[in-house]
Structure formats: structure tokens, C-alpha cells
C-alpha positions in Angstrom: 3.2 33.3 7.4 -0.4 33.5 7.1 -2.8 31.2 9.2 -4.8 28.3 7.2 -8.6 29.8 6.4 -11.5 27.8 7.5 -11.9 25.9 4.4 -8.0 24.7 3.7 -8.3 23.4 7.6 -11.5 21.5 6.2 -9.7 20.2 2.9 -6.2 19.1 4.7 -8.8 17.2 7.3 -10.5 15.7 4.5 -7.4 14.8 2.9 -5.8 13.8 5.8 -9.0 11.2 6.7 -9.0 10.1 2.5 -5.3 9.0 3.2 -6.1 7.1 6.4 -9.0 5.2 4.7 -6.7 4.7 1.5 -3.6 3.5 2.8 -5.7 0.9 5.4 -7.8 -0.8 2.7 -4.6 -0.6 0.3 -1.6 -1.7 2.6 -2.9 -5.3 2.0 -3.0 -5.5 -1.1 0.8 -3.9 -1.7 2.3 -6.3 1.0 0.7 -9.1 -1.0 1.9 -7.3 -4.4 5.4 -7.1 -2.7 5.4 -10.7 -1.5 4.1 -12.3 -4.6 7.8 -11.3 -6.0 9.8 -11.3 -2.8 9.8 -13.3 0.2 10.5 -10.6 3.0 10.9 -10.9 6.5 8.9 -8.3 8.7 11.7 -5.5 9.0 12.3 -6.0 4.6 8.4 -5.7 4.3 7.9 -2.8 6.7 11.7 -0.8 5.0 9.7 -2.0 1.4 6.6 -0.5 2.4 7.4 3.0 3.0 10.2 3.0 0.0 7.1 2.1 -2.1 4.5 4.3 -0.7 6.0 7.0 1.7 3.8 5.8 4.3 4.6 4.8 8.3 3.8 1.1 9.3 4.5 0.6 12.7 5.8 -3.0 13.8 2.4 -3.8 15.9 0.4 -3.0 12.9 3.0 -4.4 10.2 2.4 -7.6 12.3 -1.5 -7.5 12.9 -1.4 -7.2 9.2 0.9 -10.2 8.6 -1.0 -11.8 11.0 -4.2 -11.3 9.2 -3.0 -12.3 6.4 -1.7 -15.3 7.7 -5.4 -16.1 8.2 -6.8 -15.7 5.5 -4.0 -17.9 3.6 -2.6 -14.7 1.4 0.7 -15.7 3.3 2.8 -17.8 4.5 6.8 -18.1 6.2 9.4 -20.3 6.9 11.8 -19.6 10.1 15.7 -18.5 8.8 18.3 -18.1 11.2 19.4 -14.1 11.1 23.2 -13.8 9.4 24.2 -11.2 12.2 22.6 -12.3 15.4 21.8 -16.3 14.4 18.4 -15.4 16.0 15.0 -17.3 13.8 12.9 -14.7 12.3 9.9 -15.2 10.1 10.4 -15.2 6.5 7.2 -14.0 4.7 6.0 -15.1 1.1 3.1 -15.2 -1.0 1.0 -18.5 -1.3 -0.5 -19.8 -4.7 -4.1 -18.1 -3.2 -2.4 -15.3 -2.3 -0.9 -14.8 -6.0 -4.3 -15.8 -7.1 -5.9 -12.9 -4.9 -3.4 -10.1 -6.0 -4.2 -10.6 -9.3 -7.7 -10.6 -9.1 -7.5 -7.4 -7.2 -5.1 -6.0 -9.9 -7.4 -7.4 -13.0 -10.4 -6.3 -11.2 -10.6 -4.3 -7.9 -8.2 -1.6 -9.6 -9.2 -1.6 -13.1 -10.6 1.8 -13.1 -6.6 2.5 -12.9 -6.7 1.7 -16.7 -9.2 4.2 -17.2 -8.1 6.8 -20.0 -10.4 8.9 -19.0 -9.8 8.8 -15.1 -6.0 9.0 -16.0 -6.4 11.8 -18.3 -7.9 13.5 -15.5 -5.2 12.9 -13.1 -3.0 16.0 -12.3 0.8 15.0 -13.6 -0.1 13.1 -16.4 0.3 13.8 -20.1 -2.7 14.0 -20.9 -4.3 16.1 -18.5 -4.7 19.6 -19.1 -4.0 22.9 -16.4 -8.4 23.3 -16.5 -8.8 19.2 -15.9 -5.7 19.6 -12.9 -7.5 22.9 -11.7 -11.0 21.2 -11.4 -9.5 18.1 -9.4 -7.9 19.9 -6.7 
């Protein structure tokens, strides 16, 4: 097996730092988008999370972000008693702001998503051809 050269260490660092930035300003925004159709408690939301994006929450920052959230009125819960243990845990949905917020983001904070020609240029889709998939890696 041959060692990384200079410049793939540089690009999986870069990547790796791309990914950190994405999934922090993101992982708002997809709770919300997960809690505007399902109320989840925290364990639901965090199993939700990484079935939806592959990515690690842990359960301190799963509950900062609840917790911010909360805050800023994107959220809300009621208790429920657990079926197993009869133990109250929080029960997390989206409020009418919160609804109001995710689709504003979706309408608007993500429409260059819609972009034909972004998407075209996207490696994997239809559209994009092995030159365009070559020049965006």
C-alpha cells in the first residue's frame, strides 16, 4: 500500500474541514426538516439523524442543539412516560415558526439545489458527463 502524497493529505484535510463546517451549519436545519413531520424524542432524532446523513451526533451535542433550538422557538416537547422503563423523556416537535423557518430555508437558503446547471454538474447525476465529474473532484 502506497503512502498518501503531499497533496491527497491536503485534499482529505480540506475535505475533512468542508464536512465539519457542512454538517454544523446543516444539522439544524435537518433536525427541524425531520421534526416538522415527526415528533421524536432525543434517542429517535439522534438514530434519524445518522440513518439520514451518515453522520455521528453525540448526545451532549444532539442536546446543545435541541437546546438551541428550543431557544429560538424552532421547537418544542411534551414529557411521555417511556413504554419500557415508565421513565418521562422529552418528546420533540416542530412549532408553527419552526415549520415556517424550514421552509424558508428550503424555498430559499437551498435553492441553488434546484439549480440545473449546479446539478448537472454534480458527479452521479444524469446529466453530468465523465469531463464535468473529472473537473469537480
Amino acid at each position: 500500500m502506497s503512502r498518501p502524497t503531499q497533496e491527497q493529505e491536503l485534499a482529505e484535510e480540506i475535505v475533512a474541514r468542508w464536512t465539519e463546517s457542512h454538517k454544523k451549519s446543516m444539522l439544524t436545519f435537518i433536525a427541524l426538516i425531520g421534526l416538522t413531520h415527526q415528533s421524536m424524542w432525543s434517542k429517535q432524532l439522534e438514530t434519524w439523524l445518522h440513518e439520514v446523513t451518515g453522520w455521528e451526533v453525540t448526545e451532549r451535542g444532539l442536546h446543545r442543539l435541541l437546546q438551541r433550538m428550543n431557544n429560538l422557538n424552532l421547537i418544542d416537547h411534551r414529557t411521555q412516560a417511556s413504554a419500557k422503563s415508565g421513565a418521562d423523556r422529552k418528546v420533540y416537535s416542530a412549532t408553527e415558526f419552526g415549520r415556517s423557518v424550514a421552509s424558508m430555508i428550503t424555498t430559499s437558503g437551498l435553492s441553488y439545489l434546484q439549480s440545473p446547471q449546479l446539478v448537472a454538474l454534480l458527479p452521479g447525476t444524469p446529466h453530468c458527463t465523465a469531463s464535468q465529474a473529472q473537473q469537480t473532484q
